[in-house]
Structures are given as structure tokens and as C-alpha cells.
mmCIF file of the N, C-alpha and C atoms, coordinates in Angstrom:
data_MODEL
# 
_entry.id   MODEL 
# 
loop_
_atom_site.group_PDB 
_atom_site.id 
_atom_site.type_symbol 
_atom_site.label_atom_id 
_atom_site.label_alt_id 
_atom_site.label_comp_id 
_atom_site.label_asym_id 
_atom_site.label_entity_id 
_atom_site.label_seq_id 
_atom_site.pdbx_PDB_ins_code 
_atom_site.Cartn_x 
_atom_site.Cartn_y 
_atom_site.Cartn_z 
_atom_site.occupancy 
_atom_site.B_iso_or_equiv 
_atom_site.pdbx_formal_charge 
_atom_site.auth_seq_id 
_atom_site.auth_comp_id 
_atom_site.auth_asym_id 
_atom_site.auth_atom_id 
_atom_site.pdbx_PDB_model_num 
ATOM 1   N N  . UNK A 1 1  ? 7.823   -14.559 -9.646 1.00 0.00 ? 1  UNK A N  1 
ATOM 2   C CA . UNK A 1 1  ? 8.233   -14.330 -8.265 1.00 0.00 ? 1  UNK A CA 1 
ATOM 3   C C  . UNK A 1 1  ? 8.889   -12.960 -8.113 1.00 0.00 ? 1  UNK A C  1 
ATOM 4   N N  . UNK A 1 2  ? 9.768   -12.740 -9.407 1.00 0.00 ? 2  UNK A N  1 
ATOM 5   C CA . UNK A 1 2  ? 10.235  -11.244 -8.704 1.00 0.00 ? 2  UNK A CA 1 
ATOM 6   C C  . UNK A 1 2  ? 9.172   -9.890  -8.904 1.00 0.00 ? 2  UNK A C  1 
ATOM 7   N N  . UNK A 1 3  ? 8.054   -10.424 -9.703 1.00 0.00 ? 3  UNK A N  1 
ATOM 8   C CA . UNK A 1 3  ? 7.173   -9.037  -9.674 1.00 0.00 ? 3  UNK A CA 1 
ATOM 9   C C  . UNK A 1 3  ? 6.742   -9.054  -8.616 1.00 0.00 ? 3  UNK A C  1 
ATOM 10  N N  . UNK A 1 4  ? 6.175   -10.097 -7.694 1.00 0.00 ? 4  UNK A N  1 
ATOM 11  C CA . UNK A 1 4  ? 5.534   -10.366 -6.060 1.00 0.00 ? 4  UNK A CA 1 
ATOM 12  C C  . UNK A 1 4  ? 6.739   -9.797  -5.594 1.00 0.00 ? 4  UNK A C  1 
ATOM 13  N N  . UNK A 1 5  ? 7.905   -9.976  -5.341 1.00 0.00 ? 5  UNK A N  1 
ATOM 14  C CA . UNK A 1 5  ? 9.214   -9.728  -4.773 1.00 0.00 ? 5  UNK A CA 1 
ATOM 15  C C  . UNK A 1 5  ? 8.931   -7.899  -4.885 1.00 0.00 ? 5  UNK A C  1 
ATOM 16  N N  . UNK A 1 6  ? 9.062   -7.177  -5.998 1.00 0.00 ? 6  UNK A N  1 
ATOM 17  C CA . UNK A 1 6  ? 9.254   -5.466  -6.198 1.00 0.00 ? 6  UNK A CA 1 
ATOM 18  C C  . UNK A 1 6  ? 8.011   -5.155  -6.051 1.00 0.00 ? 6  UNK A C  1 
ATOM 19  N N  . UNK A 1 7  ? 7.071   -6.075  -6.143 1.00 0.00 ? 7  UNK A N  1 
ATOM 20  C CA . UNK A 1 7  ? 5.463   -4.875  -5.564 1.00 0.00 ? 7  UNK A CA 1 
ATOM 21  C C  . UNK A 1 7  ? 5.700   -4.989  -4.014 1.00 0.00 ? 7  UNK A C  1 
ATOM 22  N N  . UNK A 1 8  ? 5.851   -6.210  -3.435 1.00 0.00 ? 8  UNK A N  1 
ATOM 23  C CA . UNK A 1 8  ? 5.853   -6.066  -1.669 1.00 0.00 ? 8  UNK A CA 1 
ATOM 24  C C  . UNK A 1 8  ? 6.750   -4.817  -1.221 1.00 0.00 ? 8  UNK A C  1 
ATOM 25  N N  . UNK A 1 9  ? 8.054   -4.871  -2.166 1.00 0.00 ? 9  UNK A N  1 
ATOM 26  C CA . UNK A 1 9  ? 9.054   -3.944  -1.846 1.00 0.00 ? 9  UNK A CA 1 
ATOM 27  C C  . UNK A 1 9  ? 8.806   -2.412  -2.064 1.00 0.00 ? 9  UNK A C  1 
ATOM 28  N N  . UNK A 1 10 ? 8.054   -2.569  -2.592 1.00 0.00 ? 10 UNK A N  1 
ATOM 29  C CA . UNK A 1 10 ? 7.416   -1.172  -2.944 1.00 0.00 ? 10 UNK A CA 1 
ATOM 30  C C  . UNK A 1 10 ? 6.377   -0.416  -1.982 1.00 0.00 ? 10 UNK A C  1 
ATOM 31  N N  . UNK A 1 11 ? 5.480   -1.706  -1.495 1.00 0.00 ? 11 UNK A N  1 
ATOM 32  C CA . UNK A 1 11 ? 4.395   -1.511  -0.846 1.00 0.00 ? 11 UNK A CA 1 
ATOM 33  C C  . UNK A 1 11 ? 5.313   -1.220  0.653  1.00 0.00 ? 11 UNK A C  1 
ATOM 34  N N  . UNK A 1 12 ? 6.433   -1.734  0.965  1.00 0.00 ? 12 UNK A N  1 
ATOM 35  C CA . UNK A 1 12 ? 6.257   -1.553  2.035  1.00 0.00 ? 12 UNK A CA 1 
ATOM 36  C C  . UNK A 1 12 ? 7.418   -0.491  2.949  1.00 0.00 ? 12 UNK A C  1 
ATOM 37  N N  . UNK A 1 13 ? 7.931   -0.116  1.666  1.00 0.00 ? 13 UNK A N  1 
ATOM 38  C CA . UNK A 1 13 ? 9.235   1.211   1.426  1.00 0.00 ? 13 UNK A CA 1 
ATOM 39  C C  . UNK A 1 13 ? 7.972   2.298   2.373  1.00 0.00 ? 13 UNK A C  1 
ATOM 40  N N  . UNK A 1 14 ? 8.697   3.112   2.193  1.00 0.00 ? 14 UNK A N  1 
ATOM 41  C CA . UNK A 1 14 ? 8.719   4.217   3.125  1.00 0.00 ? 14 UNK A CA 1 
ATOM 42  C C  . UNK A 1 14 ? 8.619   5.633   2.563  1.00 0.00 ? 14 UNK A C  1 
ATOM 43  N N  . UNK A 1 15 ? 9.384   5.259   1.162  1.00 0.00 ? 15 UNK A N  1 
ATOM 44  C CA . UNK A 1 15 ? 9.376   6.451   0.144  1.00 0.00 ? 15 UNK A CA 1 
ATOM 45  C C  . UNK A 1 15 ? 8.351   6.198   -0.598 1.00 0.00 ? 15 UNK A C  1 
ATOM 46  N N  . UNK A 1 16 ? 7.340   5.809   -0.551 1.00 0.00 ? 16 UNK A N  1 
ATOM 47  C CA . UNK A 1 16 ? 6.289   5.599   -1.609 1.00 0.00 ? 16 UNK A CA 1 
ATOM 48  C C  . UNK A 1 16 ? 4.720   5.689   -0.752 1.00 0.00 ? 16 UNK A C  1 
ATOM 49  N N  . UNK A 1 17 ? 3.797   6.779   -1.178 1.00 0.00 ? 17 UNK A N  1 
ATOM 50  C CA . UNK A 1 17 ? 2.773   6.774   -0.266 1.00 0.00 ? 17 UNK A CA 1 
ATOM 51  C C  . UNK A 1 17 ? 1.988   5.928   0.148  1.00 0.00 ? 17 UNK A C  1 
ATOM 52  N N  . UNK A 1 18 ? 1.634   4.905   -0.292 1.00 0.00 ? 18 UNK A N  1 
ATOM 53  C CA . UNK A 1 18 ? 1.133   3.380   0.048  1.00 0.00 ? 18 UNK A CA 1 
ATOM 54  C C  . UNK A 1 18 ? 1.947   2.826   1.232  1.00 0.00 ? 18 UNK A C  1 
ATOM 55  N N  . UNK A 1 19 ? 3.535   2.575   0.753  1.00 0.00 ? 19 UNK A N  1 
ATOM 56  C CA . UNK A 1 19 ? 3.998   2.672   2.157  1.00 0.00 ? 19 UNK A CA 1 
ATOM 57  C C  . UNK A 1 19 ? 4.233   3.325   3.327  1.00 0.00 ? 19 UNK A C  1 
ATOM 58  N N  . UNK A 1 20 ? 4.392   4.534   3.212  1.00 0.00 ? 20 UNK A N  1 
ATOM 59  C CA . UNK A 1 20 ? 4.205   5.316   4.268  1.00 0.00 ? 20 UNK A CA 1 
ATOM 60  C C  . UNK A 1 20 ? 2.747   5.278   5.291  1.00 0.00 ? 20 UNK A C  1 
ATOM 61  N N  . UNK A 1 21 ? 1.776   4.797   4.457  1.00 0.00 ? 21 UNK A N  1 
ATOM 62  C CA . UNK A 1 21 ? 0.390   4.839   5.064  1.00 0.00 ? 21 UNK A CA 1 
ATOM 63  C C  . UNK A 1 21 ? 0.698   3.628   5.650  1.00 0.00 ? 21 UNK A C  1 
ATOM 64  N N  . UNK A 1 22 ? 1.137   2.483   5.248  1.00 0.00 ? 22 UNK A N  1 
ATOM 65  C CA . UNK A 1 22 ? 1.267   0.993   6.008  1.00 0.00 ? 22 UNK A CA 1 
ATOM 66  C C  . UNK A 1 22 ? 1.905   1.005   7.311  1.00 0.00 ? 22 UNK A C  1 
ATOM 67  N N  . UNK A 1 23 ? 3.206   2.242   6.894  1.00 0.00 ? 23 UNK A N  1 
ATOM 68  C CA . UNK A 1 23 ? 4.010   1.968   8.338  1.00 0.00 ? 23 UNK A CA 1 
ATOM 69  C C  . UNK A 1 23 ? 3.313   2.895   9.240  1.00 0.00 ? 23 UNK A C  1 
ATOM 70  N N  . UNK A 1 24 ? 2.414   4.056   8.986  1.00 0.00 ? 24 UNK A N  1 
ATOM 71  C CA . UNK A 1 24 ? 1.477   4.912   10.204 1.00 0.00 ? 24 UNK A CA 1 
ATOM 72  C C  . UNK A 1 24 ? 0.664   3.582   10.666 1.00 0.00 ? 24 UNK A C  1 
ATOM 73  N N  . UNK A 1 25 ? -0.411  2.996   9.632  1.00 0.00 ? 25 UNK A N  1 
ATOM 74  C CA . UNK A 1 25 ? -0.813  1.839   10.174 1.00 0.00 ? 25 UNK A CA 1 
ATOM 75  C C  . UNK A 1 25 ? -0.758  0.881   11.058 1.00 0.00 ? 25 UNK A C  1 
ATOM 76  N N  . UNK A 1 26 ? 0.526   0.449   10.798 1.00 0.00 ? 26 UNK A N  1 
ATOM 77  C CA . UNK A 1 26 ? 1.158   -0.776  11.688 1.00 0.00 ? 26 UNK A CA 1 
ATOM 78  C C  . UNK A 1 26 ? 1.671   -0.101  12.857 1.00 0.00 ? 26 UNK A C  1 
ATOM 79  N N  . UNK A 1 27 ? 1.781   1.135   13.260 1.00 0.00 ? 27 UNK A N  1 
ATOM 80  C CA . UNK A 1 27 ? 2.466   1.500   14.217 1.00 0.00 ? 27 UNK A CA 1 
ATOM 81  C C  . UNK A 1 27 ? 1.353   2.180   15.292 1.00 0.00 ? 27 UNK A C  1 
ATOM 82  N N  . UNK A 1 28 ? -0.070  2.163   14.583 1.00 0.00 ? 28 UNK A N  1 
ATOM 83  C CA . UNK A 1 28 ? -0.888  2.632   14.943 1.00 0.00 ? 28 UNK A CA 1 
ATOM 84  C C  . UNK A 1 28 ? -1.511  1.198   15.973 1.00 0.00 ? 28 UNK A C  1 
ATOM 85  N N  . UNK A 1 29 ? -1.732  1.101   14.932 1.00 0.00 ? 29 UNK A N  1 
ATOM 86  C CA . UNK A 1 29 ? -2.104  -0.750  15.404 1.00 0.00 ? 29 UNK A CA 1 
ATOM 87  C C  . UNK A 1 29 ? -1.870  -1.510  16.183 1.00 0.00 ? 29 UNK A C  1 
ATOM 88  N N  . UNK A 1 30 ? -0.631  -1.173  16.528 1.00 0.00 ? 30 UNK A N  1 
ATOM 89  C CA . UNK A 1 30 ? 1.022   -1.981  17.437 1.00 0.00 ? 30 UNK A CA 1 
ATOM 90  C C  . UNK A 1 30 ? 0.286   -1.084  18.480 1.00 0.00 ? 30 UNK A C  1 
ATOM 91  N N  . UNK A 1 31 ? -0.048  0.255   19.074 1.00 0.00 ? 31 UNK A N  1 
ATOM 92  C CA . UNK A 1 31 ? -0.068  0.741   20.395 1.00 0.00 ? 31 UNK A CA 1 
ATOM 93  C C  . UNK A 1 31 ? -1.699  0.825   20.532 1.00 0.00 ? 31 UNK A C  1 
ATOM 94  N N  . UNK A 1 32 ? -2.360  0.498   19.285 1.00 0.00 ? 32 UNK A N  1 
ATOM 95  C CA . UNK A 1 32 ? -4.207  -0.330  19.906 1.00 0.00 ? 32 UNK A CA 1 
ATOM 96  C C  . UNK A 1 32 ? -3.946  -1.479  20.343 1.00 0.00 ? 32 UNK A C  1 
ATOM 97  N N  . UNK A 1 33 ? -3.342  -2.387  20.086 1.00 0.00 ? 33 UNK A N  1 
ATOM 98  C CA . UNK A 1 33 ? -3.016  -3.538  20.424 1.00 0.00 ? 33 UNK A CA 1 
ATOM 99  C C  . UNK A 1 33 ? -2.379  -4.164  22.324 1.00 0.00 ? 33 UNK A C  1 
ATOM 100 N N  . UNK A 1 34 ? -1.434  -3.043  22.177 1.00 0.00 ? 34 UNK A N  1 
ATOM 101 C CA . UNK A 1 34 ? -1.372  -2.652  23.637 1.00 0.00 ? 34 UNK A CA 1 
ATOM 102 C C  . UNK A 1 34 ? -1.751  -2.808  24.966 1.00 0.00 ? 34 UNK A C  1 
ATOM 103 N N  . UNK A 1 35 ? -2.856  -1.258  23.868 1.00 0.00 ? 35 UNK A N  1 
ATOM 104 C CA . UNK A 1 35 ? -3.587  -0.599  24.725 1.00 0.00 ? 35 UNK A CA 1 
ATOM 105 C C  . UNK A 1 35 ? -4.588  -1.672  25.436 1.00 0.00 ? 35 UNK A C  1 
ATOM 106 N N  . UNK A 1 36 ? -4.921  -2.690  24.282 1.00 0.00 ? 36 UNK A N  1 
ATOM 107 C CA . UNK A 1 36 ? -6.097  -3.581  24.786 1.00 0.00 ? 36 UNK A CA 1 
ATOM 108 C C  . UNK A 1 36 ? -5.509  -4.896  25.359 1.00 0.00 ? 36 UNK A C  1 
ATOM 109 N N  . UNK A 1 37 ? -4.139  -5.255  25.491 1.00 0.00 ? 37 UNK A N  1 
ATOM 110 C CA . UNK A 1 37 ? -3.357  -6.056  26.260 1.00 0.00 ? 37 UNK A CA 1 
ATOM 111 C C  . UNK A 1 37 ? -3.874  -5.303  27.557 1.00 0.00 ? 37 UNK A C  1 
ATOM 112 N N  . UNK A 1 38 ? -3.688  -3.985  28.268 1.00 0.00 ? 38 UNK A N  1 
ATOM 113 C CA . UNK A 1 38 ? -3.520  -3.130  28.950 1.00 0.00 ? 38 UNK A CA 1 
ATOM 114 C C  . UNK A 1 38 ? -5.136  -3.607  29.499 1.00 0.00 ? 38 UNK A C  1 
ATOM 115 N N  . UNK A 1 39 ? -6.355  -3.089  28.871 1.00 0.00 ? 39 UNK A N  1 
ATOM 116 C CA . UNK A 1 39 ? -7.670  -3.507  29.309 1.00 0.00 ? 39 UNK A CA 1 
ATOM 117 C C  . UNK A 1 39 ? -7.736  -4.855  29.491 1.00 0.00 ? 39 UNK A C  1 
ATOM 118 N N  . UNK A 1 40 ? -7.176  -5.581  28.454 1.00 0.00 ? 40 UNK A N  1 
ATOM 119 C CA . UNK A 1 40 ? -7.519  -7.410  29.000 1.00 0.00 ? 40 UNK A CA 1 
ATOM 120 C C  . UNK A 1 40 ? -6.794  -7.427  30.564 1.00 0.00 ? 40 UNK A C  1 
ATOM 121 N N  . UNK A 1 41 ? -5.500  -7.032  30.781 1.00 0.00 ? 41 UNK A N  1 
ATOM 122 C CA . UNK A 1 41 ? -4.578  -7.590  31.585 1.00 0.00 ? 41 UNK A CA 1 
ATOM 123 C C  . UNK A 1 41 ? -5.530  -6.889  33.234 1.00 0.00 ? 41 UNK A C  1 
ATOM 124 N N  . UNK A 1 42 ? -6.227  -5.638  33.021 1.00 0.00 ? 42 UNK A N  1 
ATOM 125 C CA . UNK A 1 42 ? -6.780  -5.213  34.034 1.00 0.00 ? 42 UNK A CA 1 
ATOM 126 C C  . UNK A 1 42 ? -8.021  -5.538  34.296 1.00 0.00 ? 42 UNK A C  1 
ATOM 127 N N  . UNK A 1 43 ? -8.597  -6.103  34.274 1.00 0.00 ? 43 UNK A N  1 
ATOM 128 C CA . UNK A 1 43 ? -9.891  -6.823  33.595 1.00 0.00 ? 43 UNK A CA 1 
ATOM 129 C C  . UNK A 1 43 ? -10.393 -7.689  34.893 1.00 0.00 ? 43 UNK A C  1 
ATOM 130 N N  . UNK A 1 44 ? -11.082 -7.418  35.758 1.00 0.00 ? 44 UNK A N  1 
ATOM 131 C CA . UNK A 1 44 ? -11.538 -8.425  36.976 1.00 0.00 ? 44 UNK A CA 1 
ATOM 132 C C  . UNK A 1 44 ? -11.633 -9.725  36.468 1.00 0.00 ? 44 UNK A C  1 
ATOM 133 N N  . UNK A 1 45 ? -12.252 -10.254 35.581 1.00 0.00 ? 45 UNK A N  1 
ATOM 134 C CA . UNK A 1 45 ? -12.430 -11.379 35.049 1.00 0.00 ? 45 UNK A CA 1 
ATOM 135 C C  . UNK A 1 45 ? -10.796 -11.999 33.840 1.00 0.00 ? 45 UNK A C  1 
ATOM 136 N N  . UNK A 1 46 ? -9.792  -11.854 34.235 1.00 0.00 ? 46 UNK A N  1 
ATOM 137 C CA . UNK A 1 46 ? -8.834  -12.272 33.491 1.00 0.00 ? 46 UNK A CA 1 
ATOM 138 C C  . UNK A 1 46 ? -8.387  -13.746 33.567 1.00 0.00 ? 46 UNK A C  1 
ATOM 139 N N  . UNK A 1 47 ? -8.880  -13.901 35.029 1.00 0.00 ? 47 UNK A N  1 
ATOM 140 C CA . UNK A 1 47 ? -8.684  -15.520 34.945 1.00 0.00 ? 47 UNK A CA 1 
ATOM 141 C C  . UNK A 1 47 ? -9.758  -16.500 34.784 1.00 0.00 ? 47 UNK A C  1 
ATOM 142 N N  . UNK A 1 48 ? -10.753 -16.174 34.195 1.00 0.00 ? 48 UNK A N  1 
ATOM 143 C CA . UNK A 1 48 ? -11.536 -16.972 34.082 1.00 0.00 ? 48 UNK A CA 1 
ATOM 144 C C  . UNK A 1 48 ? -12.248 -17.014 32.434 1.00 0.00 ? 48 UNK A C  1 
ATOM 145 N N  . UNK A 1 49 ? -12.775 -17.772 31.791 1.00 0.00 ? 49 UNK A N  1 
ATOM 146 C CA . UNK A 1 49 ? -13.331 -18.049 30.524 1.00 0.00 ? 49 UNK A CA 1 
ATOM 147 C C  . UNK A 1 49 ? -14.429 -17.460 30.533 1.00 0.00 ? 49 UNK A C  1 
ATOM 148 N N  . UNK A 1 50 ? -14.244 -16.896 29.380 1.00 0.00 ? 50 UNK A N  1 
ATOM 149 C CA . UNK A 1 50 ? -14.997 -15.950 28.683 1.00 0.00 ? 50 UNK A CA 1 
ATOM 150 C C  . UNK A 1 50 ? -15.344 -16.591 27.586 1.00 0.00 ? 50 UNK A C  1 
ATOM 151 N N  . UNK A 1 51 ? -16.811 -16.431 26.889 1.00 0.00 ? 51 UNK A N  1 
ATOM 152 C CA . UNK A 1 51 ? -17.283 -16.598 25.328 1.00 0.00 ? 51 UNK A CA 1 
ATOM 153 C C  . UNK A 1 51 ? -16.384 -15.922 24.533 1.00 0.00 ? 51 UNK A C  1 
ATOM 154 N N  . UNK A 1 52 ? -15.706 -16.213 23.419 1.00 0.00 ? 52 UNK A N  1 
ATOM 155 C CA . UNK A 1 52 ? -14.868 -15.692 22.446 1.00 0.00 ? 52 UNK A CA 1 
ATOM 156 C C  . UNK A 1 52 ? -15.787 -14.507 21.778 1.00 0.00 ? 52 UNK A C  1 
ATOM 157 N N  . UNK A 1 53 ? -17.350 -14.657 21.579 1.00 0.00 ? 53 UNK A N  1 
ATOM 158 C CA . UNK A 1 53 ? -18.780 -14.398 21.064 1.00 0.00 ? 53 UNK A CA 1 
ATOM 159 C C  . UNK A 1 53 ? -18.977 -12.823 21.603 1.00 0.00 ? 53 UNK A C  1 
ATOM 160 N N  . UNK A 1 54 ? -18.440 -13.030 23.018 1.00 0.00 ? 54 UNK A N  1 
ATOM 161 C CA . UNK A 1 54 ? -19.004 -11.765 24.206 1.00 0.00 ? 54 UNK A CA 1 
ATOM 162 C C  . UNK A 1 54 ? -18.068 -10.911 24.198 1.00 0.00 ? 54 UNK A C  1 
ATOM 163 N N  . UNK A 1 55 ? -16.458 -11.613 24.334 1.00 0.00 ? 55 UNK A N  1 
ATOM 164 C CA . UNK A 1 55 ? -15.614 -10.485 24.218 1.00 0.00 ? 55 UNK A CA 1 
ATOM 165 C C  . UNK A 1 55 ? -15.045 -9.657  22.855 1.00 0.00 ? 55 UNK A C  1 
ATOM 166 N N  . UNK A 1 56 ? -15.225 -8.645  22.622 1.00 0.00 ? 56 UNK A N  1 
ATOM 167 C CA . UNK A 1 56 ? -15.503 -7.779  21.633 1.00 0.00 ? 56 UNK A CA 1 
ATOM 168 C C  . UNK A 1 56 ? -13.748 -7.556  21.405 1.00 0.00 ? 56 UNK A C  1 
ATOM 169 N N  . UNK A 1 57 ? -12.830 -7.366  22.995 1.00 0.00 ? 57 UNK A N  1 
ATOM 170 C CA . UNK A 1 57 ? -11.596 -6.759  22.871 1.00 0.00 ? 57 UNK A CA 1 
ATOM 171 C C  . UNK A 1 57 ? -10.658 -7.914  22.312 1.00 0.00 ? 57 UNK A C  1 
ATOM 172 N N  . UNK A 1 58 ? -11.202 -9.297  22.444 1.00 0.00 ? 58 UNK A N  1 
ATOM 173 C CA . UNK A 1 58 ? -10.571 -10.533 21.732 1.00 0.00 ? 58 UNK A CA 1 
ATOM 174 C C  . UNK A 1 58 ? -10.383 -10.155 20.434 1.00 0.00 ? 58 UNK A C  1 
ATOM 175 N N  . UNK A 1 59 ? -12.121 -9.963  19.764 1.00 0.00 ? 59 UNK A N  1 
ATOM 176 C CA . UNK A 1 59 ? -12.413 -10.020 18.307 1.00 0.00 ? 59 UNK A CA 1 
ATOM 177 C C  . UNK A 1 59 ? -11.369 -9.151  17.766 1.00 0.00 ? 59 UNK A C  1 
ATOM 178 N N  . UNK A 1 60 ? -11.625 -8.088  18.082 1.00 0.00 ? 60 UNK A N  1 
ATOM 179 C CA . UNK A 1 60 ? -10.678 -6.814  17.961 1.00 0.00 ? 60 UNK A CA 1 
ATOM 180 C C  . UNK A 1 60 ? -9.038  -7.044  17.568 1.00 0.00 ? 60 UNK A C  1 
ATOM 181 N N  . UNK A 1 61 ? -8.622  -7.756  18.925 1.00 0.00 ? 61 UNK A N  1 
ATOM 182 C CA . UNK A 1 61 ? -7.250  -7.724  18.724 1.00 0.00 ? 61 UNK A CA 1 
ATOM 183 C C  . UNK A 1 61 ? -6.660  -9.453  17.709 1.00 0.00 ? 61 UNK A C  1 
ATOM 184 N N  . UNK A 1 62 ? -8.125  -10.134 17.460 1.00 0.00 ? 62 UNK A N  1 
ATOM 185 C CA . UNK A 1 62 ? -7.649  -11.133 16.408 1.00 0.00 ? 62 UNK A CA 1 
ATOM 186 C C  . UNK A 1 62 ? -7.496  -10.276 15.263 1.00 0.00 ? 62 UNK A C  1 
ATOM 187 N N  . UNK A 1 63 ? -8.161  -9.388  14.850 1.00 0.00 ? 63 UNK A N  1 
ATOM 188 C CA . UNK A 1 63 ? -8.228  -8.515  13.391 1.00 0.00 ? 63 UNK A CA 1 
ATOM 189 C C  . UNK A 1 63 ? -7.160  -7.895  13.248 1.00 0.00 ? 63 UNK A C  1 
ATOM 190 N N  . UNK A 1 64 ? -6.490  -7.603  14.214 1.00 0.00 ? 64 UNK A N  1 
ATOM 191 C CA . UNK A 1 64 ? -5.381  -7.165  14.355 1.00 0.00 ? 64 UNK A CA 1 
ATOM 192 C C  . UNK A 1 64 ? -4.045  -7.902  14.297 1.00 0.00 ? 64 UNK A C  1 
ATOM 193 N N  . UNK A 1 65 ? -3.965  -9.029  14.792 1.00 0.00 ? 65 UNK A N  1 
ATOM 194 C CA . UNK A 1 65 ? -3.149  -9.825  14.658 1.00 0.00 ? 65 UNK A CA 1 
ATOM 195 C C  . UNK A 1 65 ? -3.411  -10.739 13.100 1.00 0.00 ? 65 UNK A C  1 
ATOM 196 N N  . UNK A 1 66 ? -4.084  -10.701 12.326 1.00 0.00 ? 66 UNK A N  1 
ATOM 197 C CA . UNK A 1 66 ? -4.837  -10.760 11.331 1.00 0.00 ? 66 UNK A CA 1 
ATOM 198 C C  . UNK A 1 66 ? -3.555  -9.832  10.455 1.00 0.00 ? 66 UNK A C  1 
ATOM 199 N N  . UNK A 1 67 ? -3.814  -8.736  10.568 1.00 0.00 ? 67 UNK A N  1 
ATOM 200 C CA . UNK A 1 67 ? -3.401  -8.022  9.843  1.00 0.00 ? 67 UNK A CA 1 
ATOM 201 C C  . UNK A 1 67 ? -1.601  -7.820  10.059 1.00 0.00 ? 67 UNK A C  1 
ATOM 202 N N  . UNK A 1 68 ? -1.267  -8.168  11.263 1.00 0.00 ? 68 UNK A N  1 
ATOM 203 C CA . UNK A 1 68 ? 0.125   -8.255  11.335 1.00 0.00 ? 68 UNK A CA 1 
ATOM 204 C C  . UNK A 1 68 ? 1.142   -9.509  10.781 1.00 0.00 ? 68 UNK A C  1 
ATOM 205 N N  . UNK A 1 69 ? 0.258   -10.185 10.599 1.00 0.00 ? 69 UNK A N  1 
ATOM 206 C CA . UNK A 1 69 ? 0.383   -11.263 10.020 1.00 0.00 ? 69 UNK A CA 1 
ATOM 207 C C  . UNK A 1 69 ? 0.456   -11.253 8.653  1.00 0.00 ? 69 UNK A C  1 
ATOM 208 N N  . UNK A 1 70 ? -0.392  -10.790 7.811  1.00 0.00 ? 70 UNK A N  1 
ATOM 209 C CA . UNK A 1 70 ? -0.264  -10.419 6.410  1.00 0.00 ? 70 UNK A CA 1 
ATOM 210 C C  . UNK A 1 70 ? 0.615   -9.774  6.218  1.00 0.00 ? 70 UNK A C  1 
ATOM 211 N N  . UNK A 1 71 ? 1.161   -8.399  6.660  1.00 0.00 ? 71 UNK A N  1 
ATOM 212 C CA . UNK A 1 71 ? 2.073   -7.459  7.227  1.00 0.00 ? 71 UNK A CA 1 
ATOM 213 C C  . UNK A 1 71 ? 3.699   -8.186  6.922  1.00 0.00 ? 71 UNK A C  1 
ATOM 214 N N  . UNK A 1 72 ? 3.346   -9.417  7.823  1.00 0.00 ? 72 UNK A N  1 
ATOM 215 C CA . UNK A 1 72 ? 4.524   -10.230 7.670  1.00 0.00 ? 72 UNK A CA 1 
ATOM 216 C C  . UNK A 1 72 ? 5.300   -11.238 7.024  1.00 0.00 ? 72 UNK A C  1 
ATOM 217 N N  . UNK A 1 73 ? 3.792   -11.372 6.038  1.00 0.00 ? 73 UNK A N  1 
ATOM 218 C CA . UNK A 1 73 ? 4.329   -12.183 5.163  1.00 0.00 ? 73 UNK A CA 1 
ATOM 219 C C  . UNK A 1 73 ? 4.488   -11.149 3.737  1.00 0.00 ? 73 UNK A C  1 
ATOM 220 N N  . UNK A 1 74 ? 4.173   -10.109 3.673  1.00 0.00 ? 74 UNK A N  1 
ATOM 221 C CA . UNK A 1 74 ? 4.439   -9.240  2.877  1.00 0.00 ? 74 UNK A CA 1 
ATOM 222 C C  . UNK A 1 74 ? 6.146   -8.705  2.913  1.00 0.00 ? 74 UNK A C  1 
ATOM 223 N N  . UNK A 1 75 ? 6.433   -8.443  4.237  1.00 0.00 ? 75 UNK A N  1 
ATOM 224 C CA . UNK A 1 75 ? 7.820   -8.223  4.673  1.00 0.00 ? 75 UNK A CA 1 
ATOM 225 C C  . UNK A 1 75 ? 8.791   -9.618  3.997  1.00 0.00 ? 75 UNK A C  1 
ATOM 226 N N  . UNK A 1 76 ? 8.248   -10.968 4.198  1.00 0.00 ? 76 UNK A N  1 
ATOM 227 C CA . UNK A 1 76 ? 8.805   -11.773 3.965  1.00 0.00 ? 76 UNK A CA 1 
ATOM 228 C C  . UNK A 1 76 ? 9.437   -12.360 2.588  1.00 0.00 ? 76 UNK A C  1 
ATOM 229 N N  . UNK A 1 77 ? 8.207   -11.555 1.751  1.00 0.00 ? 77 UNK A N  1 
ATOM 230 C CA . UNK A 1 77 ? 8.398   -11.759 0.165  1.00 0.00 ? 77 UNK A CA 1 
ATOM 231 C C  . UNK A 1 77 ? 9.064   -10.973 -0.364 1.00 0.00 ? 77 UNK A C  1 
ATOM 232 N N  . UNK A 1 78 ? 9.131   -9.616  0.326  1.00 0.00 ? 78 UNK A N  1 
ATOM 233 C CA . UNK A 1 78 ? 9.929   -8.878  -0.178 1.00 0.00 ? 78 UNK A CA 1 
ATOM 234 C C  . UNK A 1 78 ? 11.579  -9.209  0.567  1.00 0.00 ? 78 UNK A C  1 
ATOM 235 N N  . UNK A 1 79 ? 11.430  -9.633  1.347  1.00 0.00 ? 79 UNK A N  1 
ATOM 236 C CA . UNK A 1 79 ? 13.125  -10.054 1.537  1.00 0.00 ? 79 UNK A CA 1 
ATOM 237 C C  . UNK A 1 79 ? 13.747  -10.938 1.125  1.00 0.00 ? 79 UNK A C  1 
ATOM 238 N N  . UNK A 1 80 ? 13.054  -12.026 0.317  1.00 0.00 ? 80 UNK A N  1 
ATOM 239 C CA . UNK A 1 80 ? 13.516  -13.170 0.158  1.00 0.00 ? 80 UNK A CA 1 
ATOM 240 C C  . UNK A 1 80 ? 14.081  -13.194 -1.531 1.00 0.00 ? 80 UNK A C  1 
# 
């Protein structure tokens, strides 16, 4: 457990280039994410059902939430 514990901590430091690329990442990610809240929310069709299949900006922002999620359980191992 503590080698999982100092690699997350490592990975997700700030002083180490792996982490530094994670936190451009996630911060990158965080304002695509947004952005496509921003297109869903303006979207003529917002109140009505859509194929999960058709909408592309869904798929998109599951991969994303996908990844913030891992993100967070990475944060989690290393704090614990």
C-alpha cells in the first residue's frame, strides 16, 4: 500500500514532469468540459431525449468525466 501511496504522490506533485503534465491536463479538461456544458445548455433540443449513440458532446464529456474520476481516485490514494 505505501508504494501505491508514493507513486500516486509522485504522479500527482507538481514538481515532477508527469505531474505537471496531469495538472495542465486536468485543467485543460475542466474548461472542455465547460465549454460543452455551455453547447449542451444552449442547445434547442435540451429538453428533450436524445440517443446517447447521436450525441457525440455526451460521449465526449463521459470520457472526460471518466478521466476525472480516475484523477480522483489517484488523489485519494495518495492522501490516505
Amino acid at each position: 500500500m505505501t508504494e501505491a501511496k508514493d507513486w500516486a504522490g509522485e504522479l500527482i506533485s507538481g514538481q515532477t514532469t508527469t505531474g505537471r503534465i496531469l495538472v495542465v491536463l486536468v485543467f485543460i479538461l475542466s474548461i472542455a468540459s465547460l465549454i460543452i456544458y455551455f453547447i449542451d445548455a444552449s442547445s434547442e433540443e435540451v429538453e428533450r431525449c436524445q440517443k446517447w449513440s447521436d450525441n457525440i458532446t455526451q460521449q465526449i464529456d463521459l470520457a472526460f468525466n471518466i478521466f476525472f474520476m480516475v484523477y480522483f481516485f489517484i488523489r485519494f490514494i495518495a492522501a490516505s
